[in-house]
DRENRONU-721859 format. One record per residue (C-alpha): residue in three letters; x, y, z. Coordinates in steps of 0.1 Angstrom, whole numbers, padded with zeros to 4 digits, always signed. Each point is the difference from the previous one (the first is absolute). Example, Ala and Ser with C-alpha at 12.3 -4.5 7.8 and 13.67 -1.06 7.14 Angstrom:
<rs>
ALA+0123-0045+0078 SER+0014+0034-0007 
</rs>
This chain:
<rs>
UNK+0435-0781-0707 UNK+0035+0001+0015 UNK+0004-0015+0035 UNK+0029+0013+0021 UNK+0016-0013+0023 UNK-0015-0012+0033 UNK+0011+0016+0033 UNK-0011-0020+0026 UNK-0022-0032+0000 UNK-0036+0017+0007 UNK-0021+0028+0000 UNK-0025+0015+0024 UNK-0029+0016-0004 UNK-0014+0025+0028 UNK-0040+0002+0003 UNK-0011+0027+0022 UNK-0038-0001+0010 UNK-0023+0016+0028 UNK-0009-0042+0005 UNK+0008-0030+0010 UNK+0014-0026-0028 UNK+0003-0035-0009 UNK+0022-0014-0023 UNK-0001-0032-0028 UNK+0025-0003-0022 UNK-0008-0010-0035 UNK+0013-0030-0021 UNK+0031+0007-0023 UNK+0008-0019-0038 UNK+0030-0008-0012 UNK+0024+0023-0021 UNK-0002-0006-0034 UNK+0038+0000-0005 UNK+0027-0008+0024 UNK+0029+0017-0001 UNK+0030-0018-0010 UNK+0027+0006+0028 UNK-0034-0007+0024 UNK+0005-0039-0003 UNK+0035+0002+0007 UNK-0009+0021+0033 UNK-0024-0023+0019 UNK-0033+0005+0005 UNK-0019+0034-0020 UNK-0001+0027+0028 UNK-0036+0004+0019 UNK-0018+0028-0007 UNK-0015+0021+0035 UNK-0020+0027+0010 UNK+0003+0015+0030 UNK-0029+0023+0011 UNK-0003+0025+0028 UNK-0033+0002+0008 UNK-0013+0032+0021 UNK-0031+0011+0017 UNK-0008+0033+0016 UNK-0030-0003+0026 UNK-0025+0018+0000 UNK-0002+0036+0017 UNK+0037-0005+0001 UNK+0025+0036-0002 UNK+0003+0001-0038 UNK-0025-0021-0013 UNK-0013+0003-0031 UNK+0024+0033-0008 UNK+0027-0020-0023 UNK+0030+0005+0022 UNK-0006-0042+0013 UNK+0010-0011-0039 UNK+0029-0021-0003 UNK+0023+0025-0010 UNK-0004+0031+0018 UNK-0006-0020+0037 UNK+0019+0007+0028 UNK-0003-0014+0032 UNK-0020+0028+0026 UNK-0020+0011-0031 UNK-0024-0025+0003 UNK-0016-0011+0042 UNK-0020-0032-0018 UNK+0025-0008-0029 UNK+0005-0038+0000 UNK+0017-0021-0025 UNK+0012-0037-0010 UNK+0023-0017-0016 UNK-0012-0030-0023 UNK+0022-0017-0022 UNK-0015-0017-0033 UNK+0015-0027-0021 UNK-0011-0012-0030 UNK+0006-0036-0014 UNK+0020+0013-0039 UNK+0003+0029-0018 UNK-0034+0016-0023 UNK-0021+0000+0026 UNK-0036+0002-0013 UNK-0028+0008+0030 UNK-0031-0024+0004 UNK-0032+0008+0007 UNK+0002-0031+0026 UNK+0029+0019+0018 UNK-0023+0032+0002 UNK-0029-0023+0019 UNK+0022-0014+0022 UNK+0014+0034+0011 UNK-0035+0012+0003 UNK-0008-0029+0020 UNK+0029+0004+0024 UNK-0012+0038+0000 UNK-0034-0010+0015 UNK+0015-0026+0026 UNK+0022+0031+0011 UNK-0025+0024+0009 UNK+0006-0004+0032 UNK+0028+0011-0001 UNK-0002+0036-0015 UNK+0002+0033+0016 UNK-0022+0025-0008 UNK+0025+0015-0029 UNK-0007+0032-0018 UNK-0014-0008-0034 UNK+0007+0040-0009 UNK+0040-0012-0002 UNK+0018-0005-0027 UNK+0005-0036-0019 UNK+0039-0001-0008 UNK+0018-0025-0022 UNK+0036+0008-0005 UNK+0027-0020-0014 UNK+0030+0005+0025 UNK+0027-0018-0022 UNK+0009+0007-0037 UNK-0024-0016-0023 UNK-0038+0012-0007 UNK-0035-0006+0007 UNK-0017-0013-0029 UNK-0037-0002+0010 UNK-0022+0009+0029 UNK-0037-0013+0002 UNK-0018+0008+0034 UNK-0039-0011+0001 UNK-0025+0003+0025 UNK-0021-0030+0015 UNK-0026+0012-0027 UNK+0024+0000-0028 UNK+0000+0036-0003 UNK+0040+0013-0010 UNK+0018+0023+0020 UNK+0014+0029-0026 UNK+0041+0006+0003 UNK+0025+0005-0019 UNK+0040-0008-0006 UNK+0029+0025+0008 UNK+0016+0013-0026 UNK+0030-0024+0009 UNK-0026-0033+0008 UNK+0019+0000+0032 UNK-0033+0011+0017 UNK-0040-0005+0000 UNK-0022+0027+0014 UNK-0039-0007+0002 UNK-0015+0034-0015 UNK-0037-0008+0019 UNK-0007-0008+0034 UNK-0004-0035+0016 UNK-0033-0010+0018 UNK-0010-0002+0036 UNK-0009-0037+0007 UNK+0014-0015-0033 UNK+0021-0030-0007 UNK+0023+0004-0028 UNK+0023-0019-0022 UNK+0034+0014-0015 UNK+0016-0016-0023 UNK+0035+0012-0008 UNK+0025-0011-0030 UNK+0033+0013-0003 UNK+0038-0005-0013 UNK+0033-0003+0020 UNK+0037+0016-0011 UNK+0003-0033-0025 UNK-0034+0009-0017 UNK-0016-0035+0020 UNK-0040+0005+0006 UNK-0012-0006+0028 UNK-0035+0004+0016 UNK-0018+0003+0032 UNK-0039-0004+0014 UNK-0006+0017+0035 UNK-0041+0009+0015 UNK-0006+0028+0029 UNK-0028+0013+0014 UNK-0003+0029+0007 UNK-0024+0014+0033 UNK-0037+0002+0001 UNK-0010+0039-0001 UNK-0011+0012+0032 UNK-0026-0002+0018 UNK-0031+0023-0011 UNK-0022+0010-0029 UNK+0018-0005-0036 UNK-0002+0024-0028 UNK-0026-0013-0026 UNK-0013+0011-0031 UNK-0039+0000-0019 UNK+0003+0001-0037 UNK-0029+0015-0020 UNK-0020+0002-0016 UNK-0009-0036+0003 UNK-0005-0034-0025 UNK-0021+0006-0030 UNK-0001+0016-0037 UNK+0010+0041+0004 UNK+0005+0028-0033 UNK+0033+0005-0008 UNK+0009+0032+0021 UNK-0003-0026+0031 UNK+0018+0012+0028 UNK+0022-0025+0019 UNK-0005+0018+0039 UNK+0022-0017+0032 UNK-0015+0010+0033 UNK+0026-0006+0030 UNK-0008-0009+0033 UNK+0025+0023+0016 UNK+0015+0030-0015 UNK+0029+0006-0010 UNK+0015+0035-0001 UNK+0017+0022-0026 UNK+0031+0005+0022 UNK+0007-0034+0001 UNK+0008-0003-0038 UNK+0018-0038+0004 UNK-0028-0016+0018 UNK-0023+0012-0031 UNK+0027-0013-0025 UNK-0002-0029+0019 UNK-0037-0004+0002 UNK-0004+0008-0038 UNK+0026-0028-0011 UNK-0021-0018+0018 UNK-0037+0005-0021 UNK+0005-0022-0028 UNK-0024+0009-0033 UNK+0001-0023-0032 UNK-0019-0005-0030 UNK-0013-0017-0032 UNK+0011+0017-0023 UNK+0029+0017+0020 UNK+0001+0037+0001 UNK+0024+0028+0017 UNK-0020+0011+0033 UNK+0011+0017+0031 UNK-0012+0009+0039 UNK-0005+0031+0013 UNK-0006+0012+0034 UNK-0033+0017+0005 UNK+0006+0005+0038 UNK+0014-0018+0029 UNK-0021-0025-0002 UNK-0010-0003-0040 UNK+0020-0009-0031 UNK-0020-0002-0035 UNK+0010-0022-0026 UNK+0002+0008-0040 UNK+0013-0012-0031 UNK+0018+0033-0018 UNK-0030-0004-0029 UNK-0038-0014+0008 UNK-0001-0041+0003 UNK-0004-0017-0030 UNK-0030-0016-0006 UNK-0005-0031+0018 UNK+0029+0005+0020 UNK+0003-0025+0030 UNK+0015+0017+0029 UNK+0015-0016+0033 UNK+0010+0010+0029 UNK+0018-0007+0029 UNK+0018+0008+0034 UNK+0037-0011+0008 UNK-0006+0015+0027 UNK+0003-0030+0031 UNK+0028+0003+0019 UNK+0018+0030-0016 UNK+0011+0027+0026 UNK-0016+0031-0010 UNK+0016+0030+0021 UNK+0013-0001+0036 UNK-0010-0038+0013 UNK-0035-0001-0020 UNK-0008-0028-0025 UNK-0024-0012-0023 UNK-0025-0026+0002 UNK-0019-0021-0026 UNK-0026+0018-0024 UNK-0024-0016-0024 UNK+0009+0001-0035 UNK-0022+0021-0031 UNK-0007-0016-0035 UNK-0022+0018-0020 UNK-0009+0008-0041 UNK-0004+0028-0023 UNK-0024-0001-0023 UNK-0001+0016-0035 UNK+0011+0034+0000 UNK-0030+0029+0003 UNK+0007+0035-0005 UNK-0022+0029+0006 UNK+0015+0032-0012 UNK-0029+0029+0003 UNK+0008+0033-0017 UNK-0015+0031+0019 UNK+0007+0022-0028 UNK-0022-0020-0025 UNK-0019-0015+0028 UNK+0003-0037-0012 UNK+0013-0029+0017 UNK+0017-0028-0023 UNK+0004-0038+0014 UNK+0025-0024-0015 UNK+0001-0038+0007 UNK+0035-0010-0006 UNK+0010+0031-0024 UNK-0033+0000-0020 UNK-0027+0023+0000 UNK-0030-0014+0013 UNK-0022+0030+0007 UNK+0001+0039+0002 UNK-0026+0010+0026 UNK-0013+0039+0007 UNK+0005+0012+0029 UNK-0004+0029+0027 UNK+0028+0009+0022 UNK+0009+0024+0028 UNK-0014+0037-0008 UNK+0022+0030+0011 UNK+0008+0000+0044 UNK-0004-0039-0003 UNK+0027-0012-0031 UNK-0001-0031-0007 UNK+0035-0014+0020 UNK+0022-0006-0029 UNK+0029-0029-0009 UNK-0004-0038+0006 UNK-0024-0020+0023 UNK-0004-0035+0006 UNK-0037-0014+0008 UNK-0004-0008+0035 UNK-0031-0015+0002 UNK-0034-0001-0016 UNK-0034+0008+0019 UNK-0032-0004-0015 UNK-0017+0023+0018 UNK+0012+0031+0020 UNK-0019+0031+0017 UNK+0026+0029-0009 UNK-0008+0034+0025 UNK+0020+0029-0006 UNK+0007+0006+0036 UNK+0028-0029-0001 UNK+0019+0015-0027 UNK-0005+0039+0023 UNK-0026+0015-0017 UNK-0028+0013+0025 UNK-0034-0009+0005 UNK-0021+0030-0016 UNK+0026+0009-0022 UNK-0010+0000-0041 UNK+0027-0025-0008 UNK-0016-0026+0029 UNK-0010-0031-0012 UNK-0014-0033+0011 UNK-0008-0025-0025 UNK-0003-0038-0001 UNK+0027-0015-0032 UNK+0003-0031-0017 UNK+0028-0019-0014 UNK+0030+0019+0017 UNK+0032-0006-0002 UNK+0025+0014+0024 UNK+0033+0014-0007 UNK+0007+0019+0031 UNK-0008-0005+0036 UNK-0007+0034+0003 UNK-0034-0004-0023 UNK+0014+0004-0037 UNK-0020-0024-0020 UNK-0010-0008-0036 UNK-0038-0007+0004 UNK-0036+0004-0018 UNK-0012+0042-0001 UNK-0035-0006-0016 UNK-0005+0034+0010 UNK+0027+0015-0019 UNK-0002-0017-0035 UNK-0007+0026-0021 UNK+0034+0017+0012 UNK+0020-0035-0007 UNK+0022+0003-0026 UNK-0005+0040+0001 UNK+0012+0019+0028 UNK+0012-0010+0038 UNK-0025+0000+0026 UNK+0005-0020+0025 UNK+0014+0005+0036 UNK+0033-0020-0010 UNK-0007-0033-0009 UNK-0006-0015-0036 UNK-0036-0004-0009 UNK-0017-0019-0031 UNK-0034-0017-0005 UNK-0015-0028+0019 UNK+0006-0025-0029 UNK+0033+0013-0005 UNK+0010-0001+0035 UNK-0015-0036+0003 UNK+0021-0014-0025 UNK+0033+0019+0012 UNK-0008-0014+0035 UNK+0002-0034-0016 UNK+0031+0002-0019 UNK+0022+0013+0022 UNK+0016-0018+0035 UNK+0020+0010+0024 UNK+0034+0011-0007 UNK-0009+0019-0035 UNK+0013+0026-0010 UNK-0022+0035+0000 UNK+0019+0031-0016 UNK-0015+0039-0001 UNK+0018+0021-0021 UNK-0004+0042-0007 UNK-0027+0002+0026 UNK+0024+0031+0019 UNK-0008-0024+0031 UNK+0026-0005+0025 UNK+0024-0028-0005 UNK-0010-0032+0015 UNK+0020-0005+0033 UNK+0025-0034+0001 UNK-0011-0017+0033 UNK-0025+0014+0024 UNK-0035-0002-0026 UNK+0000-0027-0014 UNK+0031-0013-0026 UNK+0015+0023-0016 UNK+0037-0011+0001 UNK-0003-0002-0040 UNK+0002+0041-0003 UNK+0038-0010+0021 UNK+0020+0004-0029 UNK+0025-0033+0001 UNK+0031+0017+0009 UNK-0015+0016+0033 UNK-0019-0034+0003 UNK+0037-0017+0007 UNK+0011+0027+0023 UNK-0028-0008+0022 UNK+0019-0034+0004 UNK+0024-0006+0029 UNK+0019-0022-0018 UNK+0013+0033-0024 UNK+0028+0008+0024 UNK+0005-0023+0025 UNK+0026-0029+0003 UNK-0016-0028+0020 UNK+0032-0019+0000 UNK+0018-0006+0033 UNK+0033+0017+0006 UNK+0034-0008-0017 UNK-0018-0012-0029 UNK+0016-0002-0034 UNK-0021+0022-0027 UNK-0022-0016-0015 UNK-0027+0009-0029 UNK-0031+0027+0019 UNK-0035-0019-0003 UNK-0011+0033-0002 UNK-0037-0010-0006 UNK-0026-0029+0004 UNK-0009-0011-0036 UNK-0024-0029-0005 
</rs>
């Protein structure tokens, strides 16, 4: 690479953060060449880094908005802007970073706590190279190791973080960069940044819980406190937050269900004997106006092999497959003409060996011809409103014939005994040409699968919103969650 021709004898660096910081300079090498006209001139020249650190308190006129970052502030634009001036020297030229530098700027972090104001963690993290030269690098970590996301101007005269810090975390940034002559040099600082306030954090309950599910599993996230559709940046936010991976890895996305509710699904069923985990990033991240999260308890749970049940209404035959193969074609009954058979795809919810079914809590009266109440074994649920696949003694003759049944999917006692023990939780149930209505997405049961994938992503709040802070340079959408 060419060097040109240094200007001035150092370079500064201007950080601005909603938090207090501490700074440790880290250990330089030595060049491998030296110029040839440098031994004639005395001693190499000393490599520095001035930085400007700034902090906007919290509740202070402009927090949090952008207009605090280091190159658009003006004084009056900002009550609670404060700022410092450190300067950095580092022993040579190549400066690599230790990890023994980061602990000790950690450590000094801790001893200062003390001294921090209560900053807003909502403001913007702001690296910018005020002399000519570039930023090379820029690693900020958490206490928990966790990265902070960011990303270079286009000139790598300026870092942007592109995800919002913590309440109540202690951080570590760790900065490399080059001066006019092309010299590296490299920095360590640690902040804090305040402990959220006061009052009950925004938590989240994953479902459906450990253990072995079918592979049309839903992943569901129940949140403590809701969060509303007209805030769209504090759901972006949230959702960054929700962290889904797997064994094997496959593309998956959220989708908001209601305030209150985001579901979970790969864009194709689980493979089999998937494991699935889980997690919330939530502690500490500001989610809308001055509410944060708090710690949640993570999810790991398995798929086991792959069980389909398609049933036919028109032939009146349901067909299972264990991992593609055919394992058994059963004859069924279905729902008869004013009670179809909901059509599209189910997933079991749970299995109950023995159920009382009336026809009063499905709205057909007492009295009435279609009334029933009848005790039934080995029923499996696919609906909360009463849709099951269960044993019809009485209708056996009809199985495999004609549909008969008030809308769920009838079959023998021994059939019905062995489907109850094959299938689990999370398998897959599909009814097609039964003319039933189409099974609804969220409010019976889980039918998210009949969301066709592109709609499925629109239900995301992460489709078209830009979580990063003001003044940012553009970088690459992370338009979707994929595990």
């Amino acid at each position: 690479m060419r060097r040109t021709r240094p200007t001035k004898a150092w370079s500064a660096l201007a950080a601005v953060t909603g938090a207090m910081l501490v700074v440790a300079v880290a250990p330089g090498r030595a060049p491998d060449e030296t110029p040839a006209d440098a031994k004639s001139a005395g001693p190499p020249r000393e490599a520095a880094v001035t930085l400007v650190v700034g902090r906007v308190l919290e509740g202070a006129h402009g927090a949090g908005e952008g207009r605090c970052a280091a190159r658009v502030f003006r004084p009056g634009l900002c009550s609670g802007w404060q700022e410092q001036r450190v300067r950095a020297t580092t022993r040579g030229v190549g400066s690599v970073l230790k990890e023994p530098a980061l602990a000790d700027a950690a450590r000094a972090a801790r001893e200062a706590r003390a001294q921090v104001l209560a900053t807003d963690s909502g403001g913007p993290l702001e690296i910018t190279l005020t002399e000519p030269g570039r930023i090379t690098d820029v690693t900020v970590r958490d206490g928990h190791g966790r990265h902070l996301a960011g990303a270079l101007g286009p000139h790598g005269d300026r870092w942007l973080n592109t995800e919002s810090l913590r309440a109540g975390e202690t951080y570590t940034v760790q900065v490399g960069a080059q001066d006019a002559a092309g010299s590296p040099v490299g920095v360590t600082m640690a902040f804090r940044t305040a402990p959220p306030a006061d009052g009950g954090r925004l938590t989240v309950e994953f479902g459906p819980g450990p253990g072995t599910y079918g592979a049309g599993e839903i992943v569901t996230a129940a949140l403590s406190k809701p969060v509303p559709a007209d805030d769209p940046v504090a759901r972006a936010r949230l959702e960054q937050a929700l962290e889904v991976t797997s064994e094997p890895h496959v593309e998956g996305a959220w989708h908001w269900v209601d305030a209150s509710t985001l579901h979970f699904r790969p864009r194709t069923y689980w493979p089999a004997h998937t494991v699935v985990r889980v997690r919330s990033g939530l502690d500490g991240v500001e989610v809308g106006d001055h509410a944060y999260g708090g710690p949640s308890e993570d999810l790991e749970f398995t798929i086991g092999d792959r069980i389909e049940a398609v049933t036919d209404s028109a032939t009146h035959r349901m067909t299972v497959r264990r991992n593609g193969r055919v394992i058994r074609t059963i004859p069924v009954t279905t729902g008869k003409e004013g009670f179809r058979t909901r059509s599209g795809i189910k997933v079991v919810l749970r299995k109950e060996p023995k159920v009382r079914m009336r026809g009063d809590t499905v709205g057909i009266q007492r009295g009435t011809k279609e009334f029933y109440d009848l005790p039934v074994s080995y029923a499996t649920r696919v609906t909360w409103s009463g849709e099951y696949i269960h044993a019809a003694p009485w209708s056996v003759e009809s199985q495999g014939e004609e549909n008969v049944s008030h809308g769920c999917t009838g079959m023998s006692t021994e059939n019905a005994a062995w489907f109850f023990e094959t299938v689990r939780e999370g398998d897959i149930v599909e009814v097609v040409n039964s003319g039933g209505a189409k099974m609804a997405p969220f409010d019976n049961g889980f039918g998210d699968w009949n969301v066709d994938w592109r709609s499925w992503l629109a239900g995301s709040a992460l489709a078209d919103v830009d979580t990063a802070p003001q003044d940012s340079p553009p970088t690459p959408s992370r338009l979707h969650p994929t595990t």
